[in-house]
C-alpha angles and dihedrals in degrees: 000000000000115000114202121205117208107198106194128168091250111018129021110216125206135197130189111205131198095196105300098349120085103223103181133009138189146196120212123174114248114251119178092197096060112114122211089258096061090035082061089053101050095047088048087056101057103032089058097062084065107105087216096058137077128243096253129084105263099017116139090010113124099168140024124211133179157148133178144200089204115073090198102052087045092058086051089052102049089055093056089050094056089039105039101020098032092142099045122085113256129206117189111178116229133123115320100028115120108263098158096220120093119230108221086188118127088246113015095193083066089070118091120249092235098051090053078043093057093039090059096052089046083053096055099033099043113003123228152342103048156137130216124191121198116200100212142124079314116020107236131196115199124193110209112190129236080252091063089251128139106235114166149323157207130244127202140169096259127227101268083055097051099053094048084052092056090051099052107042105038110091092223108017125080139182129316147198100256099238138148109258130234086257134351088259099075111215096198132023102263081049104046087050088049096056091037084059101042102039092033091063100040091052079049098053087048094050100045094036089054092051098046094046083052087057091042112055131002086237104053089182087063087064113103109217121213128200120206146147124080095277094056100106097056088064101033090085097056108040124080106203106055102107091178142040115200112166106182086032084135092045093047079044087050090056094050110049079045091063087038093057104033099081097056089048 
């Protein structure tokens, strides 16, 4: 089995695949202070409650793939892969590593790893052109050409971020669970943030996406737009330009630029 690794700035998310099919998942929290030693222990926790592995610590993995926001958690990372999975083939992707999709960006080591990651998976599951938009710590929108090039993005604060904003610097609001309100007009103020959140961003998503689809192809209704991220359900009801919903779409990249790498390991 092939086991992906999703390092964001917030979650890290983890798949478990039996060839092209994802069999288990799991969400961590991200914590930079975590060694190679406690990020072993934690894998072997939760792998061995999968009735397909093994009790130690690599049985049953054929395969290991990951990328990561964070440099230091993927140093960690890449310790635990030389001293618990010294046997199984690795792929960390960083520069150099086979993507198969070109980055037309003034400086490509600037992209994150997980944004080339997501634009390889749109590639293979939908072609070209296309955006896809991760609701994560930031919320990113990536444009992937009809060519099957990266060729650009947005960045903006994501949704987590926003409410904490909002807590900290009103006077008199704080934070919120980020739900969807009984109408858009709130009728109290955990209400009224909660609508300002949820239909704010989704007024958001359909503003950026439409421009961007304007800039990408001269037909914008020929763009296939992708939602990910872990956030991504509380916005798909309310906007009006995601086509698609792909929820492990960095872990499916993450096989692919594996098996796209392994060979030449």
């Amino acid at each position: 089995m092939l086991l992906t690794i999703d390092v964001g700035n917030t979650h890290t998310v983890l798949g478990l695949f039996d060839g092209e099919d994802i069999v288990e998942h799991w969400r961590i929290s991200t914590d930079a202070r975590r060694t190679a030693d406690e990020l072993a222990v934690l894998l072997q926790g939760l792998m061995g409650m999968h009735p397909l592995l093994g009790d130690e610590l690599g049985d049953g993995i054929d395969g290991i793939a990951i990328c990561a926001t964070v440099p230091s958690v993927l140093h960690e990372l890449r310790e635990v892969t030389r001293r618990y999975y010294g046997d199984v083939p690795a792929v960390l992707v960083e520069p150099g590593v086979k993507t198969g999709v070109p980055i037309l960006m003034d400086n490509p080591k600037e992209v994150g790893a997980d944004r080339i990651i997501n634009a390889v998976a749109a590639v293979e599951l939908y072609g070209g052109p296309a955006i896809v938009v991760d609701f994560g710590t930031a919320t990113t929108f990536d444009a992937v050409s009809a060519r099957g090039e990266y060729v650009g993005g947005v960045i903006a604060p994501g949704i987590e971020i926003s409410v904490e904003a909002l807590g900290v610097r009103g006077a008199q609001l704080r934070k919120i669970e980020v739900a969807r309100p009984r109408s858009v007009i709130g009728k109290n103020t955990v209400e009224a943030m909660q609508s300002g959140i949820i239909y704010g961003f989704a007024g958001q998503v359909d503003g950026v996406v439409s421009r961007v689809a304007r800039e990408l192809s001269e037909d914008p209704d020929d763009v296939t737009v992708i939602a990910t991220g872990g956030l991504a359900p509380m916005v798909l009801g309310e906007s009006s330009v995601i086509d698609e919903h792909e929820p492990w779409l960095t872990l499916i990249g993450l096989r692919l630029v594996y098996e796209r790498n392994v060979s030449r390991m």
